[in-house]
C-alpha positions as CSV (number, residue, x, y, z in Angstrom):
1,X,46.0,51.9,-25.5
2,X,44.5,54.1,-23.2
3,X,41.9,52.0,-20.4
4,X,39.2,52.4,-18.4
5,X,36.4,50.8,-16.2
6,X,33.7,53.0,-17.7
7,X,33.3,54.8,-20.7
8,X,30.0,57.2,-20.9
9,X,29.2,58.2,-24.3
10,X,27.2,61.2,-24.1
11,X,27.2,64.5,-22.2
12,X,23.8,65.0,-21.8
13,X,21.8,65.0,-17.9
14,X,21.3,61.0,-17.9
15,X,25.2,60.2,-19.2
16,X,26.8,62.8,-16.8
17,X,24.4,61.9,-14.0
18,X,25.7,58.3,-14.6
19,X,28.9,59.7,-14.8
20,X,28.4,61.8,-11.1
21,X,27.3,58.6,-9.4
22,X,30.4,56.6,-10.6
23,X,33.0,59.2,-9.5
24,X,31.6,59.8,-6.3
25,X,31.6,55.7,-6.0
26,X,35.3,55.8,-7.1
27,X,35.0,54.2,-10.6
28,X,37.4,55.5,-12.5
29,X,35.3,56.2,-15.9
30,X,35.6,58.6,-19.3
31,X,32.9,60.5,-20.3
32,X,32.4,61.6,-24.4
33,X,30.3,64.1,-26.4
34,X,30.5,65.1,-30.1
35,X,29.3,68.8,-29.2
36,X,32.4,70.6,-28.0
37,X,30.3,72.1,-25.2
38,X,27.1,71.8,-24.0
39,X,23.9,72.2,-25.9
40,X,21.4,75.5,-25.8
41,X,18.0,74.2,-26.9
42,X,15.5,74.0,-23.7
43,X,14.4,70.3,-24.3
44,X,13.5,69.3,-20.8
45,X,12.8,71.6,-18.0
46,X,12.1,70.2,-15.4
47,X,13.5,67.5,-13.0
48,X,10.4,65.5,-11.2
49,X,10.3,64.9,-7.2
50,X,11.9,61.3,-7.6
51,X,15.2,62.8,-9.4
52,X,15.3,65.4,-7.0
53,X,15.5,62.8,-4.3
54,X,18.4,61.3,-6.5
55,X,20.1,64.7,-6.8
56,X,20.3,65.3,-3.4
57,X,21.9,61.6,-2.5
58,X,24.4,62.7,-5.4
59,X,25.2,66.0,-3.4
60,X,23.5,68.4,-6.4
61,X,20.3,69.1,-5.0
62,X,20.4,72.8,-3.9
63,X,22.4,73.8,-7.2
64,X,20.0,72.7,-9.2
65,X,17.5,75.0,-6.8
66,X,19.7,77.6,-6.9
67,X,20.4,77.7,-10.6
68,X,16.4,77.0,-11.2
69,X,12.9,78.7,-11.4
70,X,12.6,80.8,-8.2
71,X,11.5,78.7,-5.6
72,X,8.4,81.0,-4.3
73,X,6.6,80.7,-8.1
74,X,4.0,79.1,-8.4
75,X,4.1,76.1,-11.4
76,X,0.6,77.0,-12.5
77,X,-0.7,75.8,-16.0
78,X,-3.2,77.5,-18.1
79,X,-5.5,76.7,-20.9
80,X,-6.3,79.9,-23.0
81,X,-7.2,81.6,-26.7
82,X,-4.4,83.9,-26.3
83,X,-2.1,85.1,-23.6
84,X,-4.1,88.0,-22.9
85,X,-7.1,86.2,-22.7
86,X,-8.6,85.2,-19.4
87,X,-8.1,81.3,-19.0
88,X,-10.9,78.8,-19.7
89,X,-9.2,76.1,-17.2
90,X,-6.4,77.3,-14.8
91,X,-4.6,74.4,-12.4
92,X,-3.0,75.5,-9.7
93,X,0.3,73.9,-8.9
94,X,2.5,74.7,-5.8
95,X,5.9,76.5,-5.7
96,X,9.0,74.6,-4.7
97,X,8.5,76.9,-1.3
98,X,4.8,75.9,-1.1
99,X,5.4,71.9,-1.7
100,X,8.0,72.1,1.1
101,X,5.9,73.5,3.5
102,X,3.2,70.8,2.3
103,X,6.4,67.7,2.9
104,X,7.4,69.2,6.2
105,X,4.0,68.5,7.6
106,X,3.6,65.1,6.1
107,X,3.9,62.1,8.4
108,X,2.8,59.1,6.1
109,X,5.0,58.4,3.5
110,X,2.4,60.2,1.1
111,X,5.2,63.0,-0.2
112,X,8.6,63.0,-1.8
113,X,11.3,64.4,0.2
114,X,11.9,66.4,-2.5
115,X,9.9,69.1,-4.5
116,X,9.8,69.0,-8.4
117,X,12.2,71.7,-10.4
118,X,11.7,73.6,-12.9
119,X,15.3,73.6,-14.6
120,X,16.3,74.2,-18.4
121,X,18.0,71.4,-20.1
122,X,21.2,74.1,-21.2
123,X,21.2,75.0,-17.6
124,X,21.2,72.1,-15.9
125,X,24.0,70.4,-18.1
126,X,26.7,72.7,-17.7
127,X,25.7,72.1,-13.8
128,X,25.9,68.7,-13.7
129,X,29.6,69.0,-15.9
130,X,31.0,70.5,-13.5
131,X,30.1,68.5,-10.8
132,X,31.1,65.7,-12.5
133,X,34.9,67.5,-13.3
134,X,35.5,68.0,-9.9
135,X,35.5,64.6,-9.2
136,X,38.8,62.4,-9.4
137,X,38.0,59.4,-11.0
138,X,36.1,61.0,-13.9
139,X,37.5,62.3,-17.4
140,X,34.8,64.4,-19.1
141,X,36.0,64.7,-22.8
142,X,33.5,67.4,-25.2
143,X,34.5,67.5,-28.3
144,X,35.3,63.6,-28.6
145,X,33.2,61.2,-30.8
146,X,32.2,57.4,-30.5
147,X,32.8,55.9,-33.8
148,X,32.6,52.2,-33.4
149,X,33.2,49.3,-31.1
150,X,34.1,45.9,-30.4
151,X,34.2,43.8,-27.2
152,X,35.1,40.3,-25.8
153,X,35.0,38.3,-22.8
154,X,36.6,41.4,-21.1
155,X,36.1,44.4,-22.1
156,X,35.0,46.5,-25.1
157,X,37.8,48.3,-27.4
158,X,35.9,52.0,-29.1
159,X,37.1,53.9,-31.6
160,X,36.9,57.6,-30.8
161,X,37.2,60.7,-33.2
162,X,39.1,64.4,-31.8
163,X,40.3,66.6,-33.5
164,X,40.0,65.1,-36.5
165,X,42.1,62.0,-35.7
166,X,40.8,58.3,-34.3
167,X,42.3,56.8,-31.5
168,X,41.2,53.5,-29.2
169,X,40.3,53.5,-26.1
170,X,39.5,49.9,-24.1
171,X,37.0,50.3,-21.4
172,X,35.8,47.3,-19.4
173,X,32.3,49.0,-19.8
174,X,30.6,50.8,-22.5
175,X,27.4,52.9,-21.8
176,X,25.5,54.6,-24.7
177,X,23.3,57.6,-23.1
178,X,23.8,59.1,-27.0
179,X,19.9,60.2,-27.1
180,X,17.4,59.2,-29.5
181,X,19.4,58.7,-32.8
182,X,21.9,56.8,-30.6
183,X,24.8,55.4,-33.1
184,X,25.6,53.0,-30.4
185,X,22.4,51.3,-30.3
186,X,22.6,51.7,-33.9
187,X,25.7,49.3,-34.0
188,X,24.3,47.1,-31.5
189,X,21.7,46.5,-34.2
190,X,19.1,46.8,-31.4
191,X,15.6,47.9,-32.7
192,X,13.2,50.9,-30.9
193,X,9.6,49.1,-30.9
194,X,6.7,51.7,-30.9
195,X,4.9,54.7,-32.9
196,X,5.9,58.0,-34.1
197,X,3.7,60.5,-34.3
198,X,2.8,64.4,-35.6
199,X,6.3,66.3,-36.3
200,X,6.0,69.9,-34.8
201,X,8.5,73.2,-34.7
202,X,9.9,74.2,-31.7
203,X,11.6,77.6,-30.8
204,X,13.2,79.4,-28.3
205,X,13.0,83.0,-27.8
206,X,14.2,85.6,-25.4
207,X,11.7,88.1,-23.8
208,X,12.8,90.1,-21.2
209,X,9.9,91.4,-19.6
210,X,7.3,89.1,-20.7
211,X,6.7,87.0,-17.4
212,X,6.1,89.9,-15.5
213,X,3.4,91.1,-17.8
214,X,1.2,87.6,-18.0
215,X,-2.6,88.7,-17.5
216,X,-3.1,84.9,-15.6
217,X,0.6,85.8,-13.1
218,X,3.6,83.7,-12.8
219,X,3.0,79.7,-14.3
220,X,4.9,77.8,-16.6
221,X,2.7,76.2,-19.0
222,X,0.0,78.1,-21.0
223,X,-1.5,76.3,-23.9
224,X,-2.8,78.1,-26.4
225,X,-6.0,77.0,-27.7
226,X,-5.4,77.6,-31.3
227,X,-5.4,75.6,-34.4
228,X,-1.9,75.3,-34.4
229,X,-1.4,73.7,-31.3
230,X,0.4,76.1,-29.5
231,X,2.3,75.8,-26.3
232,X,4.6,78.1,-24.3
233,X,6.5,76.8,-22.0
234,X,8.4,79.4,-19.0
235,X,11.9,78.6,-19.1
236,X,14.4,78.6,-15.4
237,X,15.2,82.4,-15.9
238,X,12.1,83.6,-16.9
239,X,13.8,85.6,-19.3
240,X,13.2,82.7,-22.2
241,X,10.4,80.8,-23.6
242,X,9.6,77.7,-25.7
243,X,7.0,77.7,-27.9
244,X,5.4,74.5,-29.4
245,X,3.4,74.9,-32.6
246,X,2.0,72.5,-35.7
247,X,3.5,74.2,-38.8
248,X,5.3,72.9,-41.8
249,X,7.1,76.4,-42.2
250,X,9.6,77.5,-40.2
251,X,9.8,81.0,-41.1
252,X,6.2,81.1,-40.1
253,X,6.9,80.1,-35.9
254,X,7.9,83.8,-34.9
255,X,4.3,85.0,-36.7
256,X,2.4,82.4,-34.7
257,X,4.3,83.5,-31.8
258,X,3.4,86.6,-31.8
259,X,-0.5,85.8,-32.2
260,X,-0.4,83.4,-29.5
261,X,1.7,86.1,-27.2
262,X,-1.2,88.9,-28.3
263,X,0.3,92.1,-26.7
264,X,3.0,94.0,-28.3
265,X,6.7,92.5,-27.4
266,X,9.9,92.8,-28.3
267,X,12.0,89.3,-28.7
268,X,15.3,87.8,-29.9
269,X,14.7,84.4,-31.7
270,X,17.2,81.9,-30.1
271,X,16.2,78.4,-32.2
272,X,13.7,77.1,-34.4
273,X,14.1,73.2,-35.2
274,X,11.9,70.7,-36.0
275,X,11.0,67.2,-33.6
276,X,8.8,64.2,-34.0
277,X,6.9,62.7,-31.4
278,X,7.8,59.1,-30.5
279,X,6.9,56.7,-28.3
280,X,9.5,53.9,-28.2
281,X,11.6,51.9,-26.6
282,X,14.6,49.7,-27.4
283,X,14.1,45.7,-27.6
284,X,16.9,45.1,-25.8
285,X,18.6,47.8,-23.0
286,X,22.2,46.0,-24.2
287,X,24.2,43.3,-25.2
288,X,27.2,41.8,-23.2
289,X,29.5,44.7,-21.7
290,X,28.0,47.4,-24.3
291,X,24.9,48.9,-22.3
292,X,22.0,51.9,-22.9
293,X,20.4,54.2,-20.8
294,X,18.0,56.8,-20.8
295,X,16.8,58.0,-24.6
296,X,18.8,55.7,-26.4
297,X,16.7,53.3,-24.7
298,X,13.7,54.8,-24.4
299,X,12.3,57.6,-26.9
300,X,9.0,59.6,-24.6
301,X,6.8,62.2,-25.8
302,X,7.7,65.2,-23.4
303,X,3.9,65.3,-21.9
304,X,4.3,64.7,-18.3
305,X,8.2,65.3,-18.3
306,X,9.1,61.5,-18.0
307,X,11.7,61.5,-21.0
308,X,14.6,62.6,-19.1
309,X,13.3,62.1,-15.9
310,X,13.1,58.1,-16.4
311,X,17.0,58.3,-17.6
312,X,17.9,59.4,-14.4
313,X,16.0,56.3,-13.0
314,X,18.3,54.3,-15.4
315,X,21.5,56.1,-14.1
316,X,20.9,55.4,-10.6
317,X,19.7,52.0,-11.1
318,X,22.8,51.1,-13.6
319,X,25.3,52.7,-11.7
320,X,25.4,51.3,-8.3
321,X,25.6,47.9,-10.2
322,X,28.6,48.7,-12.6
323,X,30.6,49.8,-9.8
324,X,29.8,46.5,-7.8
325,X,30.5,44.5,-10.6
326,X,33.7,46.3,-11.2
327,X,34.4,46.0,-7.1
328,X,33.9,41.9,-7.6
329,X,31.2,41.4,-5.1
330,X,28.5,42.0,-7.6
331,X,27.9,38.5,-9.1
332,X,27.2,37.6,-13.2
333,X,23.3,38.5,-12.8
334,X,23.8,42.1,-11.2
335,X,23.9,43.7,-14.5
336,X,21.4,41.6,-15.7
337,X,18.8,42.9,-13.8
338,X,19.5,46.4,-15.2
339,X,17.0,45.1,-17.9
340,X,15.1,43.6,-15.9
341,X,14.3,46.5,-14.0
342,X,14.4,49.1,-16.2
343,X,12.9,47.7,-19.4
344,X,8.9,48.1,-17.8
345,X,9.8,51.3,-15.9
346,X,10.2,52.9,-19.6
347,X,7.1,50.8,-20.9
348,X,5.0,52.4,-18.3
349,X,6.4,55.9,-18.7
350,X,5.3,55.6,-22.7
351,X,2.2,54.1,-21.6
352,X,1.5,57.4,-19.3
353,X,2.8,59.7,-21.6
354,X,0.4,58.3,-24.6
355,X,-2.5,58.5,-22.2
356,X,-1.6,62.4,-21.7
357,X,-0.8,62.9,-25.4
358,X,-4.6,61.2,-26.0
359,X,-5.8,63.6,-23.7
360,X,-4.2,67.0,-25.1
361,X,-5.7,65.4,-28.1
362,X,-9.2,65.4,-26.7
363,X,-9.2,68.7,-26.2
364,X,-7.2,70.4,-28.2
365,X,-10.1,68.4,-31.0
366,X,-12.9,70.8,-30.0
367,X,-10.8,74.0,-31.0
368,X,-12.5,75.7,-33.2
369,X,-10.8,79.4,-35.2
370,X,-11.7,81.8,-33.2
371,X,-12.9,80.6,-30.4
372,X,-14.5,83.0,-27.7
373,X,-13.8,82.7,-24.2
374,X,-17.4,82.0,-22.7
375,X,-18.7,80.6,-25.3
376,X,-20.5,77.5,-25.4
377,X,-18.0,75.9,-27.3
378,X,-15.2,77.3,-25.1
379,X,-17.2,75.7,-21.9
380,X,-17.5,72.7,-23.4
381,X,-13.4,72.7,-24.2
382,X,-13.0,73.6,-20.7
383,X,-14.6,70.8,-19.1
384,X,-13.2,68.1,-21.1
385,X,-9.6,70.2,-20.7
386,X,-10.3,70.0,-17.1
387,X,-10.1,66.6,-16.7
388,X,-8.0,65.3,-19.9
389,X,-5.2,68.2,-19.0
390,X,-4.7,67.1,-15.7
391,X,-2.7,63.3,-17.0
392,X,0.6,65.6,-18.0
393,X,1.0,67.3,-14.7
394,X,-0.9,65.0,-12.3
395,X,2.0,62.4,-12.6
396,X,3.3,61.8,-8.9
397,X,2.1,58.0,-8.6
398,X,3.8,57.5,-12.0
399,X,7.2,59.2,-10.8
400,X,7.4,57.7,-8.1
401,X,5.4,54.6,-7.6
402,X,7.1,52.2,-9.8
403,X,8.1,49.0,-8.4
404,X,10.8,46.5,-9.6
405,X,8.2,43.1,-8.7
406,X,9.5,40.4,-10.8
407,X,13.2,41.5,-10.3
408,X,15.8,38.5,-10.1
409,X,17.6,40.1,-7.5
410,X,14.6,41.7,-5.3
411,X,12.8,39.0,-3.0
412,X,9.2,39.5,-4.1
413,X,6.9,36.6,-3.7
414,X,5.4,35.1,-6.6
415,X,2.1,37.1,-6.1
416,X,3.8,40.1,-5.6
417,X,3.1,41.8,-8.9
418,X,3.6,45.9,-9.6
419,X,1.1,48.2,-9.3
420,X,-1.1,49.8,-12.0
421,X,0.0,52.8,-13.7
422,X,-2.0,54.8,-11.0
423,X,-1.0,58.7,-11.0
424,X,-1.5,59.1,-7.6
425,X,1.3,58.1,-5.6
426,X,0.4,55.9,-2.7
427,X,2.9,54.5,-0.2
428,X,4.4,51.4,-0.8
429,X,7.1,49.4,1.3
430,X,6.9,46.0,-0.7
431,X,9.8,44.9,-2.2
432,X,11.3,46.6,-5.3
433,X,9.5,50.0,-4.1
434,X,11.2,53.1,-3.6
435,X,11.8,53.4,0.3
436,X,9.0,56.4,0.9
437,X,10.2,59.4,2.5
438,X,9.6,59.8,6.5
439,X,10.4,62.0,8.8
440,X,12.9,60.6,12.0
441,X,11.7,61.9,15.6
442,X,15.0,64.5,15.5
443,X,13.3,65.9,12.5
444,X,15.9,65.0,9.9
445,X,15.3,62.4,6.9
446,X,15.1,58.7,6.9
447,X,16.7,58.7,3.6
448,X,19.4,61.1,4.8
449,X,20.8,58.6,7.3
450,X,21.3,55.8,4.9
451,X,24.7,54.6,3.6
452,X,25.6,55.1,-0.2
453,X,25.8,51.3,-0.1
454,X,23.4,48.8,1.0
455,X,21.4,49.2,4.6
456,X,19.9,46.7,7.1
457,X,17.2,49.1,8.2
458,X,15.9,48.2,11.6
459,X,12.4,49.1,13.1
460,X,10.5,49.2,15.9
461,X,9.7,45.4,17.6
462,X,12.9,44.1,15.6
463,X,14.1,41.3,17.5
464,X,17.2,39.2,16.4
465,X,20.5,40.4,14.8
466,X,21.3,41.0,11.3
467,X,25.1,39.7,11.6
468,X,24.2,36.6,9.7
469,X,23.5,38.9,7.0
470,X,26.3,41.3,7.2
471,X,28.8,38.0,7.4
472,X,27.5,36.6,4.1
473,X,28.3,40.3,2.5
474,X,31.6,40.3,3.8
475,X,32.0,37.0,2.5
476,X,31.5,38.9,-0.6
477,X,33.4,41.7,-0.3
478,X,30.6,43.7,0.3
479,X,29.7,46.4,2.7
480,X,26.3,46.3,4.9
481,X,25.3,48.8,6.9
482,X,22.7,48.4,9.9
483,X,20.6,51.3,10.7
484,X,18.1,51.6,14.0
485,X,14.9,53.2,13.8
486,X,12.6,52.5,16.2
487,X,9.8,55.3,15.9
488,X,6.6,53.7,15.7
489,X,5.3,55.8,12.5
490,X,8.3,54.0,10.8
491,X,7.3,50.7,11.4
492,X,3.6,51.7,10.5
493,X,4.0,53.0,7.2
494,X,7.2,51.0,6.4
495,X,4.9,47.1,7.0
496,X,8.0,45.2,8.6
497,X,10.0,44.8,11.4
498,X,13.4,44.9,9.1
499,X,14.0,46.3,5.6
500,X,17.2,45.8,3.3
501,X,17.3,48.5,1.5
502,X,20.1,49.2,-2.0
503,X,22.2,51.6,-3.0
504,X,19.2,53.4,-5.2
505,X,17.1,53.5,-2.3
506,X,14.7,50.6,-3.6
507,X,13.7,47.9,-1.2
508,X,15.3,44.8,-1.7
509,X,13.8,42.7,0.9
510,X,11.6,42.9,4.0
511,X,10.5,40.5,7.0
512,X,9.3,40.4,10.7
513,X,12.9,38.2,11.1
514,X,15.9,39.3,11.0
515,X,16.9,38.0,7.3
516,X,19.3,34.9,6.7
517,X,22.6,34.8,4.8
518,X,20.9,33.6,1.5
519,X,19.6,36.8,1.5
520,X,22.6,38.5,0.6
521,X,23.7,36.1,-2.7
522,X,20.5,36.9,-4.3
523,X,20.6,40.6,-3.8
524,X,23.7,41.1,-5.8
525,X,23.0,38.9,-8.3
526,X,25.0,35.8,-7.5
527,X,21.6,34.3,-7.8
């Protein structure tokens, strides 16, 4: 029977982003999907500032930029009757070239390190798959199906279908990242808990020299006030488009299309398929060595972008502690935590997305047939869209402010709890926050210095030696990495004199003294 540490079912950007950070960590792993190659439909497009930052720890950052939406365009989203009408509420949203500028001038912690990017779904997977192929440790398999499973005290022996014929394969780890319908939740028995909502058509068509003729200039959202909901969405090349409508008729999308379009085109129709909106996520992120990520997990309506998005969170998060576990030095409650940590992360990006979906609704209620830009009507849309518009795009504290307070193996204290779902970002360097991006004296990053592993980050006024620390993780086999830093604007925005900082780039602990060996145990879950 063939083995493994790891197998990944499904190819999609959360399993092979799992499957990235394993190889690259040396954990020999198999990755699976049923499709024989990766899919075409546009589903997400875009990766928000915090997977960026991920990206560019995982060594993918600039190929994703380079295979993306052209960095000087501006993300612009518009509110319109038609897309030849003038908007009734335009928000202006800076390029990739424009947000850099923006993050190079920042000095407190207040901006990613990282721009958002807009990138298709069918472009960024075949990106990612080959990333992931070049790496040694990592099989990637299309074409090869889960079927079933069953584990032990050990490991976890799947059934797998190719070709027509099933084989076994024993892995010591399973991880379903299978999407929505995911048939290894399914045979968990593991329920989704939520709502779903309105089903609508979505399609994807091919129009050359469209973008360049947009009355409002380059964007990548223009929402169509119309009874039908529509919504068209600029894809990476801006060659394509998806458009979003409420219709029970298929056959009818490339009609509404064209209405919502308003000019004379000409078009190649690419897909039409139906989707539900759901807001859901699963009671239970596992059970024993059988583990789920991204939307098998969690099901998000795509307002605000934080379906895919918070799957990358659970890649990062999960992956760091697989490969310690497999390593030894991770202790029974490392992959514990995965829950833990990840479970509330995906109730707060359904509770942000349903805020945005309420909003849209808002709106999108006053829309009358034929409305007239101008009109009384159309100014009274406008101002409610102004404000209610702006919780789908306005998302930065959302993407990047969540903190893992209550965490078993972060050292919060007992009245540290997380912060509201605020959509602002505002810096944060308590335990379980992401570290926030600052700039070192030599110009480079601070999160560009840090090892893949975990960091003893020292700042300005540290007195005392971490070697206590680093002796209890060598005790465990594990590495620890001390890092000086002693610009002042470090230690102002960061709180403390020391910081241990994980793997994902999450704070695990921080003090005016230098930490003690306890510190270490708990951090990788030996309790």
């Amino acid at each position: 029977m063939e083995q493994t540490d790891v197998l990944i079912v499904g190819g999609g950007p959360v399993g092979l982003t799992l499957a990235l950070d394993l190889g690259r960590r040396g954990v020999d792993c198999v990755l699976i999907d049923q499709r024989e190659t990766p899919g075409r439909l546009p589903k997400m497009e875009r990766c928000n500032a915090r997977s960026m930052e991920i990206y560019r720890r995982l060594g993918v950052a600039e190929a994703i930029r380079a295979a993306g939406f052209p960095a000087g365009l501006p993300m612009d989203v518009f509110i319109l009757t038609a897309l030849t009408a003038p908007p009734l509420v335009a928000h202006r949203y800076p390029s990739v070239a424009a947000w850099r500028e923006r993050i190079a001038a920042c000095r407190d912690g207040s901006e990613p390190l990282e721009p958002y990017q807009l990138i298709s779904q069918y472009t960024l997977e075949p990106l990612l798959k080959a990333a992931v192929e070049r790496l040694p440790a990592v099989s990637v398999r299309f074409g090869c199906a889960y079927v079933s499973h069953a584990q032990d005290a050990a490991g976890v022996v799947v059934a797998l279908r190719a070709g027509g014929a099933v084989r076994t394969l024993r892995a010591r780890y399973l991880v379903g990242c299978d999407g929505g319908a995911s048939l290894v939740r399914e045979r968990l028995g593991i329920r989704l808990e939520g709502e779903s909502g309105a089903s609508l058509h979505q399609a994807l068509f091919r129009c050359d020299d469209l973008f360049a003729r947009i009355p409002t200039g380059p964007g990548r959202h223009w929402h169509i006030a119309d009874p039908e909901g529509g919504f068209i969405i600029a894809q990476d090349d801006t060659r394509h488009f998806s458009y979003h409508c409420v219709t029970d008729d298929a056959a009818a999308v490339p009609a509404l299309w064209e209405r919502a379009v308003a000019m004379p085109i000409r078009y190649s129709t690419e897909y039409i398929g139906r989707w539900t909106q759901r807001l859901m996520v699963a009671e239970r992120f596992g059970e024993g060595r059988v583990l789920l990520a991204g939307d098998a997990a969690h099901l998000v309506i795509p307002t605000g972008g934080l379906g895919m998005n918070t799957g990358v969170g659970d890649a990062i998060d999960l992956g760091w502690k697989l490969a310690a576990t497999l390593a030894g030095w991770g202790g029974p409650g490392l992959l514990g935590s995965y829950e833990a940590e990840r479970r509330p992360v995906a109730l707060r990006a359904v509770r942000a997305s349903a805020a945005a979906t309420r909003g849209r609704r808002r709106w999108r209620a006053l829309v009358t047939p034929g409305l007239e830009p101008g009109s009384e009507a159309a100014r009274a849309l406008a101002a409610l869209a102004d404000i209610e518009q702006r919780k789908s795009n306005d998302l930065l504290g959302i993407e990047l402010g969540y903190r893992y307070a209550g965490s078993p193996i972060v050292a919060t204290g007992p009245d540290d709890v997380p912060d509201p779902d605020r959509w602002e970002y505002v810096p944060d360097a308590r335990p379980g926050a992401r570290l926030p991006h600052m700039w070192r004296a030599d110009g480079t990053a601070v999160q560009d210095a840090l090892e893949p592993g975990f960091t003893l980050l020292r700042l300005a006024g540290a007195e005392g030696s971490g070697a206590a620390l680093a002796a209890a993780f060598a005790a465990l086999g594990a590495k620890l990495a001390e890092c000086t830093m002693p610009e002042p604007a470090l230690r102002e925005v960061y709180g403390a004199a020391w910081l241990l900082l994980r793997p994902d780039l999450h704070i695990a602990w921080r003090g005016e003294t230098p930490p003690g060996a306890a510190l270490a145990r708990r951090v990788t879950g030996h309790g």
